[in-house]
C-alpha positions as CSV (number, residue, x, y, z in Angstrom):
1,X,43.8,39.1,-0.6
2,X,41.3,42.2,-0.1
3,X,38.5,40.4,-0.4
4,X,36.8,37.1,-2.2
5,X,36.5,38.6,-6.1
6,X,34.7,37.3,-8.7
7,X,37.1,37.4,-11.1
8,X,39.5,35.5,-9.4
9,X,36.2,33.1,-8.4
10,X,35.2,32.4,-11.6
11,X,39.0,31.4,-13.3
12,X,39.2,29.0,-10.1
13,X,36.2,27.0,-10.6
14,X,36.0,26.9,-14.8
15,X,39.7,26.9,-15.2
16,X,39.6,30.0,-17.4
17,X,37.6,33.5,-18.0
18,X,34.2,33.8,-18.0
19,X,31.5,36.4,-19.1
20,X,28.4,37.3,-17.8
21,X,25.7,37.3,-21.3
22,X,22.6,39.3,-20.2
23,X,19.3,37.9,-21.2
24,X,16.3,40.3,-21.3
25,X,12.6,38.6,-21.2
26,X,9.4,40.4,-21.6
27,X,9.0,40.0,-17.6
28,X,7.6,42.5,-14.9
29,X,7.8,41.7,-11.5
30,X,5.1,41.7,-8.3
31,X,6.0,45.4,-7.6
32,X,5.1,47.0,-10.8
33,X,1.9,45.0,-12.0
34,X,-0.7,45.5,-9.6
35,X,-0.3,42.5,-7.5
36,X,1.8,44.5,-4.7
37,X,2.2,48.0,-6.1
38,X,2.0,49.6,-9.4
39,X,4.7,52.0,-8.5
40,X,7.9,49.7,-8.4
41,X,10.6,50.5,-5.6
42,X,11.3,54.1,-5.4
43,X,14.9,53.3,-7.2
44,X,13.5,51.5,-10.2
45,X,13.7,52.8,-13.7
46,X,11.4,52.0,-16.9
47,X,14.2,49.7,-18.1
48,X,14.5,48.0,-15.2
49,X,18.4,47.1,-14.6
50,X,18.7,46.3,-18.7
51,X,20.7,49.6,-19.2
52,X,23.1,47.4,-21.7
53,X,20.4,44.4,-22.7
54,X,19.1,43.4,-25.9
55,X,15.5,43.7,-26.9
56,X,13.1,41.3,-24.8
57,X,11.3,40.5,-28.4
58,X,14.2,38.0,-29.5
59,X,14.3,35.0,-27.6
60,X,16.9,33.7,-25.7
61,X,19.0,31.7,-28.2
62,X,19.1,34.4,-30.4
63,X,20.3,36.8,-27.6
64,X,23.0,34.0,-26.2
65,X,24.2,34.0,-29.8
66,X,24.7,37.7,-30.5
67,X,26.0,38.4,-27.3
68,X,28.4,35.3,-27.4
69,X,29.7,36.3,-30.8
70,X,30.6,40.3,-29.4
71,X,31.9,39.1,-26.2
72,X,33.9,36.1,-27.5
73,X,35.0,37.9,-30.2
74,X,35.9,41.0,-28.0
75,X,37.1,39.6,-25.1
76,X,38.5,36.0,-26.0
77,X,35.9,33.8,-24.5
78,X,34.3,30.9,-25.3
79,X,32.4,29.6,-22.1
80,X,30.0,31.9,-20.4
81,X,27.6,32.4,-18.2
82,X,23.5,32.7,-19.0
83,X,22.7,36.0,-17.0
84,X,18.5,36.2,-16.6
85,X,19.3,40.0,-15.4
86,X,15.8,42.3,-16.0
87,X,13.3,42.6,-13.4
88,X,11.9,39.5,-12.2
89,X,13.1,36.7,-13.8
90,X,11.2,33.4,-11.9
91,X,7.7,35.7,-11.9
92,X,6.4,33.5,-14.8
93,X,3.8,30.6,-15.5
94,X,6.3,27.4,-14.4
95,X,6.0,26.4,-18.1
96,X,7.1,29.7,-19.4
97,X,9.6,29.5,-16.9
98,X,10.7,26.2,-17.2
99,X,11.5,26.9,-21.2
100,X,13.5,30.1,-20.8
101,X,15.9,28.0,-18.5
102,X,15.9,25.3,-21.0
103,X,16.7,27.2,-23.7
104,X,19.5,28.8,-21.9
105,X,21.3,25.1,-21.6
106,X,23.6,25.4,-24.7
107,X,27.1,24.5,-25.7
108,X,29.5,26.9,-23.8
109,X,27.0,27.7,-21.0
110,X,28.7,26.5,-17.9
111,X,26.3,28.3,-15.2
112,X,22.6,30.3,-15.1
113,X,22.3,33.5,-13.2
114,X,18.6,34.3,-12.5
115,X,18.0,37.4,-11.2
116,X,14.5,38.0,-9.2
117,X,12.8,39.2,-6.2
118,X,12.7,37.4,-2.1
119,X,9.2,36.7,-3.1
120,X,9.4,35.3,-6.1
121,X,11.1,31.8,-4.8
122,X,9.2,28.6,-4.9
123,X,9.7,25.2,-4.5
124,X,8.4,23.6,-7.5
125,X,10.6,26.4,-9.9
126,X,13.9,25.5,-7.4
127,X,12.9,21.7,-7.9
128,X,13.2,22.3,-11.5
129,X,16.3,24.3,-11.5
130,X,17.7,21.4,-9.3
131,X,17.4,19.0,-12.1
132,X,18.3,21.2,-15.1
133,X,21.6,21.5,-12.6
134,X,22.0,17.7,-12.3
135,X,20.7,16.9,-16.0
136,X,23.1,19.1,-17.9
137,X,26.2,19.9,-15.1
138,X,25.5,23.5,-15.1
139,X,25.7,25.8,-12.1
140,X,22.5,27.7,-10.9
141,X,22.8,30.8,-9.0
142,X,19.6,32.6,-7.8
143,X,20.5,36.7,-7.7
144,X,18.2,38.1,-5.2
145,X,17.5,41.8,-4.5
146,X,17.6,42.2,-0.9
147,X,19.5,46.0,-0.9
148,X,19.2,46.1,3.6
149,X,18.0,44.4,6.1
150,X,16.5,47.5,7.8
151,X,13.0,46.7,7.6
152,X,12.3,50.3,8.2
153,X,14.0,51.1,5.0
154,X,13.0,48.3,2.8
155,X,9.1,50.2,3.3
156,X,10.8,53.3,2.8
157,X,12.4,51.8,-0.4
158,X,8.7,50.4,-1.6
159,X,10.1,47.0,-1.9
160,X,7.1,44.9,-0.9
161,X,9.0,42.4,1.0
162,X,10.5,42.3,4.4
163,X,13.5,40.4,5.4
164,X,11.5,37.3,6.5
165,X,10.8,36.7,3.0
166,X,14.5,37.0,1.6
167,X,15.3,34.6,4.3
168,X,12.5,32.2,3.6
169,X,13.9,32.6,0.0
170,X,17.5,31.8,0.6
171,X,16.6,28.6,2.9
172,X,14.5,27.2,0.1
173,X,17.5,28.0,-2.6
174,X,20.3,26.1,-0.3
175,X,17.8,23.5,0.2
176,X,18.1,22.5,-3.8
177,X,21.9,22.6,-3.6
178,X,21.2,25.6,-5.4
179,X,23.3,28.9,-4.9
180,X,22.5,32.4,-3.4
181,X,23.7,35.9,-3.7
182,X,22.3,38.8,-2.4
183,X,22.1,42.7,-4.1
184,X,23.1,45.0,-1.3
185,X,23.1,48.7,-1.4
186,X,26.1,49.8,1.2
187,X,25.1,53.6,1.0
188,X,21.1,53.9,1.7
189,X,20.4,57.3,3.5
190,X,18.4,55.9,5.3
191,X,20.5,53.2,6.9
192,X,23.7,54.0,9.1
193,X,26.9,51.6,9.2
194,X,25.8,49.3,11.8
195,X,22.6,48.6,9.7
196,X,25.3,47.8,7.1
197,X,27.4,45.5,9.1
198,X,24.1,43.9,10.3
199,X,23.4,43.4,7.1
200,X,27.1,41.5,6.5
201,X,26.5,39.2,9.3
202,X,23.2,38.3,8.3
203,X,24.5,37.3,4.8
204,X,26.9,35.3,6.1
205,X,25.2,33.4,9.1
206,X,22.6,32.5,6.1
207,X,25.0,31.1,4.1
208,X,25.0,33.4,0.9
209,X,27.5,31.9,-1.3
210,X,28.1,35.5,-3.3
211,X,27.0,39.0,-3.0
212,X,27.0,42.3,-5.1
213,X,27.0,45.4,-4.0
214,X,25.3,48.6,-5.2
215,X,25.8,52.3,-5.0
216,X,23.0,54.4,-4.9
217,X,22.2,56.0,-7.9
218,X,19.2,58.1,-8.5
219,X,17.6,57.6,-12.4
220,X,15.7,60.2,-13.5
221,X,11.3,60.1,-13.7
222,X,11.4,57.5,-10.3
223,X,9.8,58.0,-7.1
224,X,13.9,58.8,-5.7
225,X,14.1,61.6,-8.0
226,X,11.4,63.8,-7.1
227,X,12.1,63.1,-3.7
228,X,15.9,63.8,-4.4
229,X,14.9,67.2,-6.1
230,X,12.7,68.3,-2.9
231,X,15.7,67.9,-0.9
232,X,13.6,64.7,1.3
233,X,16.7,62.4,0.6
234,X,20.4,63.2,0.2
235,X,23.0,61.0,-0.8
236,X,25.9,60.1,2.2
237,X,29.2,61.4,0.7
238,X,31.9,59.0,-1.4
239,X,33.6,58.9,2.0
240,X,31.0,57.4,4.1
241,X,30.5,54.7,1.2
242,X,33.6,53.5,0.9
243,X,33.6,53.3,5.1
244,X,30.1,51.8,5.2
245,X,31.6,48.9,2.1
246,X,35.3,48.5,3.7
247,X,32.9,47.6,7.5
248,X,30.7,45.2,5.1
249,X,33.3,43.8,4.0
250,X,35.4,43.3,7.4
251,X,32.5,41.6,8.5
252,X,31.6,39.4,5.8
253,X,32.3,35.7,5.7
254,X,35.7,35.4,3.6
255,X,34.2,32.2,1.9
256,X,31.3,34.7,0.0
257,X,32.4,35.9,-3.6
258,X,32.2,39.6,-4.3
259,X,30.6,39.9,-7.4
260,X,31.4,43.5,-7.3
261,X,31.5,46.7,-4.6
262,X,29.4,49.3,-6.6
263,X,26.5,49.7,-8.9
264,X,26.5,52.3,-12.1
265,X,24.4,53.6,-14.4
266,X,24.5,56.1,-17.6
267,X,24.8,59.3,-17.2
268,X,22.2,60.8,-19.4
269,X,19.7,58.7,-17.4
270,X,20.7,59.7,-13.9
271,X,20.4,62.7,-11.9
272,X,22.8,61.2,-9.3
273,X,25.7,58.2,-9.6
274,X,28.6,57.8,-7.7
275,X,29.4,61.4,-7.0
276,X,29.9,62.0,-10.6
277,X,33.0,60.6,-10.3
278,X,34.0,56.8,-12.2
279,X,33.2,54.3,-10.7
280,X,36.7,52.6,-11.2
281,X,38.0,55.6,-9.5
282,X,35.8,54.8,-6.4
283,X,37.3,51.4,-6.7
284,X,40.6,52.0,-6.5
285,X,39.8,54.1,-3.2
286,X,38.1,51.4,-1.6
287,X,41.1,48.6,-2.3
288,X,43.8,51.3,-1.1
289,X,42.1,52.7,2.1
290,X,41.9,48.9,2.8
291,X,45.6,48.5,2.4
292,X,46.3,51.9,4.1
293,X,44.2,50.5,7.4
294,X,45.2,46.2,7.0
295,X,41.4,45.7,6.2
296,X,40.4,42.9,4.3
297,X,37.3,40.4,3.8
298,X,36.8,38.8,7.1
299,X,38.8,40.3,9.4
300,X,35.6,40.9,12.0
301,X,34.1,37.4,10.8
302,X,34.0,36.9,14.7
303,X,30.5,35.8,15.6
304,X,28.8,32.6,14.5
305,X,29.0,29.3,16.3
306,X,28.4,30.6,20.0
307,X,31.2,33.1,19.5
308,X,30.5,34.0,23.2
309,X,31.8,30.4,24.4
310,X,35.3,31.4,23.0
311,X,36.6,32.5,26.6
312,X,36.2,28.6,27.4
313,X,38.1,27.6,24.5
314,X,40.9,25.1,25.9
């Protein structure tokens, strides 16, 4: 096995497929409404990561249903997975909060996906989502955008949280028997490859249950494009990416499920994605330069648990 896929995931633990159905709420996050910045990260787009969402006017039964009827019907499903995927889905009033999650409990729901921010995590929402997990037998996974633990990039990014507060955040998740996974871009200019692999080993000495990796992509009217246009940022080249994810990888705990190992977005709304190349394409390198050099999800998984004790071993 290459590495811990979600796919294969996902058949193990509900016995067959299973299908992400994005919900899009009338949400903002910290970043974009004055409290932090009004500018957003430098990456972030008007729409948020709802390239493919319904309108954030219906609510979310009405969303569930449509999008359960067009992926059942498409893809032969009939369990699925709540996905809470625009901006930041726990910046709410707890009541607000506490209905959307309820309202995503419904027949054929067998986990909720809440995407947010590091400092968005609190202990009276996780309390909640503990019992809505114990009440109703459905799994809770907390999707947090992290992207590096470079803290020197994270400003650069215009984040507005540093790594202390993604770990803060992921401590408080595990400590609701709740699960974690971290958004991680592989291919930030500003980061190298050790930054990267820092950033595997971090992941897994915290525990992460899953991870999804992004690609940079740059959408047009952001912060990232003009910069991109005045030649102040340039993307690394499909080869360092696929080196920089492969090194990740090799380092991350084999236990973590790979959601995925790149981001994409539309064309027509990007001046830069994945070296205008498909992104399956990209894939496929990835899995056979793997193969070609015996890589494969853990290999370097070498140093938790006072790895430097090993030379005592008996």
């Amino acid at each position: 096995m290459l590495y811990n896929k979600f796919s294969d995931y996902l058949k193990k633990r509900y016995g067959k497929k299973v299908y992400k159905l994005p919900l899009n709420l009338p949400v903002t996050c910290p970043n974009r409404d004055g409290s932090l910045s009004l500018s957003g990260c430098i990456f972030c787009g008007e729409e948020g990561a709802g390239f493919e969402n319904l309108s954030s006017t219906m609510s979310v039964s009405q969303q569930l249903s449509q999008n359960a009827r067009y992926i059942g019907k498409n893809y032969g499903s009939d369990i699925f997975i709540a996905y809470f995927q625009n901006y930041s889905n726990t910046y709410l009033p707890f009541e607000e909060f506490k209905k959307n999650i309820s309202e995503a409990c419904q027949e054929g729901i067998v986990a909720i996906y809440i995407s947010t921010r590091p400092d968005c995590i609190n202990d009276r929402y996780m309390e909640f989502l503990a019992e809505i997990k114990k009440e109703k037998g459905i799994d809770i996974v907390i999707e947090l955008g992290l992207q590096t633990v470079n803290y020197h990039s994270l400003k650069f990014l215009q984040r507005g949280h540093t790594l202390a507060q993604f770990i803060d955040a992921v401590i408080r998740i595990k400590k609701y028997d709740l699960e974690a996974c971290a958004h991680y871009i592989t291919d930030l200019p500003t980061d190298n490859i050790d930054d990267v692999i820092e950033g595997a080993k971090i992941l897994s000495a915290l525990g992460i249950q899953q991870v999804k990796c992004h690609s940079l992509y740059i959408l047009k009217d952001t912060v990232l494009e003009k910069m991109y246009d005045k030649g102040e940022i340039t993307p690394v080249s499909m080869d360092e990416f696929i080196d920089r994810t492969i090194a990740f990888l090799e380092h991350l705990n084999p236990e973590i499920v790979v959601q995925r190992l790149m981001g994409r977005a539309p064309e027509d709304r990007t001046v830069f994605c994945n070296w205008s190349t498909s992104w399956w394409k990209i894939h496929d390198k990835i899995e056979e330069r793997m193969k070609e050099n015996g890589s494969y999800q853990g290999r370097l998984f070498n140093y938790l648990n006072g790895s430097a004790l090993e030379r005592f071993k008996d």
